[in-house]
N, C-alpha and C positions, 0 to 999 in steps of 0.2 A: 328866706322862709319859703317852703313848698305851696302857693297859693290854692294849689289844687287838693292838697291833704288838709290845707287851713279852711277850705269851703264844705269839703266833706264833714269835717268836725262842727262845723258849724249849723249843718244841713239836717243832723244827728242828735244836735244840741235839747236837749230837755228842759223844757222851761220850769217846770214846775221845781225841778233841782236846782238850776242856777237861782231862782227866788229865795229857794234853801238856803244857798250856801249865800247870799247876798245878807240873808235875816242874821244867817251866825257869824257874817264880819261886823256886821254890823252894832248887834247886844259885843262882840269884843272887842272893837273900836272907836262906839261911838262919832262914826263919818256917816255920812246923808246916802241913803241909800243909790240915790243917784252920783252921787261922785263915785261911790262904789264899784257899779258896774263900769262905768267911762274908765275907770283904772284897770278892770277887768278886760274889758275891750284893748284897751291899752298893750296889756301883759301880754294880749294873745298874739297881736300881731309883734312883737317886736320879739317875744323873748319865746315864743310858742306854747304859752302855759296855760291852761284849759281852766275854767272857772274851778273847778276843784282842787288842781293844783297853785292856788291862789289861796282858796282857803286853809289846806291844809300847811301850807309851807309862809304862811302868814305873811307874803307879799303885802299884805297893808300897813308893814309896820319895817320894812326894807326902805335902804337907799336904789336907786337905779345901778349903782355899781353892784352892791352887795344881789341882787336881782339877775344879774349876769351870770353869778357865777353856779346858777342852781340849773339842773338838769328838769327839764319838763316832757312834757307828755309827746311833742311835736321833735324835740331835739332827741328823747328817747326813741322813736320810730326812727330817725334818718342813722341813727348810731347802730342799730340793729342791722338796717338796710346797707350800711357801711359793710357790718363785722359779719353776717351771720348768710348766709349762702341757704337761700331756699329748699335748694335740691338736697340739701343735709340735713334740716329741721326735723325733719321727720323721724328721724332718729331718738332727737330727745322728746317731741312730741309722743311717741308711740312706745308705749311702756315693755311693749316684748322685744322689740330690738333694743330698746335700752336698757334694758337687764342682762341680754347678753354682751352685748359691747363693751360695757362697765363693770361684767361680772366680778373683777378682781378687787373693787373699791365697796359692793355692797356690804361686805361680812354678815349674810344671809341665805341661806336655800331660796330656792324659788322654781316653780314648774313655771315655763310656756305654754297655755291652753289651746293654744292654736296650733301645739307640734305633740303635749303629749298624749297617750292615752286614756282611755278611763281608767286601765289595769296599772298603768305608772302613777296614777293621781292615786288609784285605792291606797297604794303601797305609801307615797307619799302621806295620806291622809292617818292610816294607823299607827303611827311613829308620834302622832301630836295631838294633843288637846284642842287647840284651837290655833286655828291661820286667819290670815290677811288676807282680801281677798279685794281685787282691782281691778278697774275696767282698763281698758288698753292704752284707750285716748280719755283725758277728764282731766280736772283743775278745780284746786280748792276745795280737794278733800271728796267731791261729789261723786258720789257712787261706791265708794270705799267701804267693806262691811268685815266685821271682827265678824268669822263664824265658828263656833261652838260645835265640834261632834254631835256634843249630847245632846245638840237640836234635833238630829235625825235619828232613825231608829236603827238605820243599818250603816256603813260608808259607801255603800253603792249609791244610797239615798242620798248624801252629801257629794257623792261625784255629778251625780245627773242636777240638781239644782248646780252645783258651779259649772258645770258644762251647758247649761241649759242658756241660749244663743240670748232667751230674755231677758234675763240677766245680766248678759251686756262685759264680762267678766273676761281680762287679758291672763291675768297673770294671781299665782296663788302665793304665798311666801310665809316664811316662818313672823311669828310676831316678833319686833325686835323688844329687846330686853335694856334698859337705857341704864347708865349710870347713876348709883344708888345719890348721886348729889342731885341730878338731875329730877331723880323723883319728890328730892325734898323743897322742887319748885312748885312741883305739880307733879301729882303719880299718873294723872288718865289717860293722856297723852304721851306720844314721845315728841318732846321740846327740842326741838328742831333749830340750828342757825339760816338761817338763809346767808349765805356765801358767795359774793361775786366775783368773777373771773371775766379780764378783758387783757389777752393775749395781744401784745405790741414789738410788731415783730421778728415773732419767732417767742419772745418773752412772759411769761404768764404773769399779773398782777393781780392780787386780791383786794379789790377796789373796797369793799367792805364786809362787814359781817351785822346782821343784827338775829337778835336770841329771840325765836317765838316759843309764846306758851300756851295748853290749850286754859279753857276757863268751861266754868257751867258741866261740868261731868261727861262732857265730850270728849272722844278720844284722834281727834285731831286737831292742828295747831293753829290752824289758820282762821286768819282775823274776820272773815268771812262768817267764822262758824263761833264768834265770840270768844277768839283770843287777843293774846296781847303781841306787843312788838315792840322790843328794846332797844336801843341805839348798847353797840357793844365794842368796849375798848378791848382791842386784839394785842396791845403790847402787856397791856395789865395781866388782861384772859376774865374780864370782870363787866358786867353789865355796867355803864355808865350813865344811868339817868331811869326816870320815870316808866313806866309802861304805857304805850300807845294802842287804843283799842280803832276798830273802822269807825264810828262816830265821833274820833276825833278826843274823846274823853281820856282822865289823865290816871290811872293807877301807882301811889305808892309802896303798895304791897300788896299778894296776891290774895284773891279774898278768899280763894279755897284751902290755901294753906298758912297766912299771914305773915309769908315769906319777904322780906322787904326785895326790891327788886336792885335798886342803885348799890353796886357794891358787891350784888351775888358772882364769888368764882363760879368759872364754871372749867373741869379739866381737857386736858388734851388737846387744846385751842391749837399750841402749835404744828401738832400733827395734822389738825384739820386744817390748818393752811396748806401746810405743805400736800397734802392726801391732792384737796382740790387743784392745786396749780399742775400738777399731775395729771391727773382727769383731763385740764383745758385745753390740754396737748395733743389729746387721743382724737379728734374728729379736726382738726384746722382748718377746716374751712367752715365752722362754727366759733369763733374766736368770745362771744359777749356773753357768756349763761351764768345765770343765776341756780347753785347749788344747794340741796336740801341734805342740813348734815347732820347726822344727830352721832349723841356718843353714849356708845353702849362702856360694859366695864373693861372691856382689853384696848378703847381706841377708839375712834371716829369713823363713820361708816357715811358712806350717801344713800340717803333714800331717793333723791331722787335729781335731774336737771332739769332744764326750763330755759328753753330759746328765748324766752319774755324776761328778760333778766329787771324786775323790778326796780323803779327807780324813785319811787316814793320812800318807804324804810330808812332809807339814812338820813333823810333831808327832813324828816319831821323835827317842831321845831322842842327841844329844852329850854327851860329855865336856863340865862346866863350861857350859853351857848349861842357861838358865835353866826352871824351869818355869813356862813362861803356854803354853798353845793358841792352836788359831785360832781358837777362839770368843770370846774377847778381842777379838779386831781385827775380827770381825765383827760384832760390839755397838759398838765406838767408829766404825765407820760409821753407824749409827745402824739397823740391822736389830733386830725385836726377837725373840730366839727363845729 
């Protein structure tokens, strides 16, 4: 274990959260608050898992072996620092190089704010009702705005607000249009998979897939902004289990459309695998990312990648669902970490 990353996290540590998340093992397990954390302490130094991935991943109700085989927040960072070359990140970090780079997987328009002009932006702008509009750099939806022509009076007036430096705005894109199944999950959003890719190699593997939805009349999917996150069987192409919101809470069916979740197809899964392990090839000396895939009506598109390739999502726990991690399947690739 990194002793030096394990004190920084420690140094960072939040008490008033770890109390948190101590109160909610505790109404779920009925063990003494103090045995609690001393387990917690435990986790961290042995297995590198951070008091939240402890609660979410129900380590208090694990063997020590089954415990092993789960990817945590500490084994997540050296895996990164393994696979993912700094000097590259920037790439998927930065939404204007990575629209061009990627251009052939998005299945969408999109201007570079920082290359075009005002007179290329008007042109683009009278063609469409309403665009996308995205900061360059941002995560979890933050800063993202659906904007409306008929907000301004002229399109000069909408080029200078999205050109205007305050704003903070990389990139402008068509709205994607999602598949008519997809809508009958949720219409507000585009329900997005989150798609992992960890290239062994030379090899691309798609480590997993889980289905986010948005909720609350928000029009992005992230759990952040109160959606959900489904563990998703890729051989079926069907969501397999309950929905998972950020507080942990357990959704049967969606409450804006009373979609049941366990069991929903969803199409073109296979294309979206293969689409991604495609993709994971294009930058290699970025081997770990976590892909945002959604699918419109002709096929699977990427909105977007993510050097931070999530590793919370698959390991949330179901009903009657076994405990192994990803760090299991990431070892029988043959990674050694």
């Amino acid at each position: 274990m990194d002793l030096k990353y394990l004190t920084r996290v420690l140094k960072g540590m939040r008490l008033e959260k770890l109390q948190r998340c101590i109160d909610i093992v505790h109404q779920r397990s009925g063990k003494a608050k103090a045995a609690i954390f001393l387990d917690m302490a435990g986790c961290a130094a042995r297995y590198g898992a951070g008091y939240y991935d402890y609660m979410i991943f129900a380590f208090y109700d694990m063997t020590a072996k089954e415990r092993a085989t789960y990817m945590t927040r500490m084994k997540n960072k050296k895996l990164m620092g393994m696979m993912n070359d700094p000097a590259y990140t920037h790439l998927f970090s930065h939404k204007n190089e990575f629209y061009h780079l990627f251009r052939e997987f998005l299945g969408r328009a999109f201007l570079d704010l920082s290359q075009c002009s005002q007179e290329e932006l008007a042109d683009f702008l009278r063609s469409r009702d309403t665009v996308i509009a995205k900061p360059s750099v941002g995560e979890c939806g933050k800063g993202i705005e659906k904007v409306r022509l008929s907000q301004f009076d002229t399109v000069e007036d909408a080029c200078k607000y999205l050109m205007d430096p305050a704003n903070r705005f990389g990139v402008v894109e068509d709205v994607i249009v999602q598949h008519e199944k997809m809508n009958q999950l949720y219409p507000y959003s585009v329900n997005c998979f989150r798609m992992v890719t960890l290239v062994h190699q030379g090899v691309p593997h798609v480590l997993y897939a889980v289905l986010k939805t948005g909720n609350n009349g928000n029009f992005v999917d992230n759990l952040e902004n109160g959606g959900f996150a489904c563990h998703f069987d890729l051989e079926k192409g069907e969501i397999s289990g309950p929905a998972h919101t950020a507080t942990t809470a357990i959704a049967e069916v969606h409450p804006a459309t009373g979609v049941r979740f366990q069991g929903f197809q969803v199409p073109f899964v296979r294309e979206a695998m293969e689409m991604v392990k495609k993709a994971a090839l294009v930058v290699p000396q970025v081997r770990y990312i976590g892909w945002d895939v959604c699918i419109t009506p002709t096929g699977p598109a990427i909105v977007e990648g993510n050097n931070y390739a999530a590793y919370d999502f698959p390991q949330l726990p179901d009903e009657g669902r076994e405990h192994v991690g990803l760090l299991k399947q990431i070892r029988d690739i043959g990674v050694k970490i």
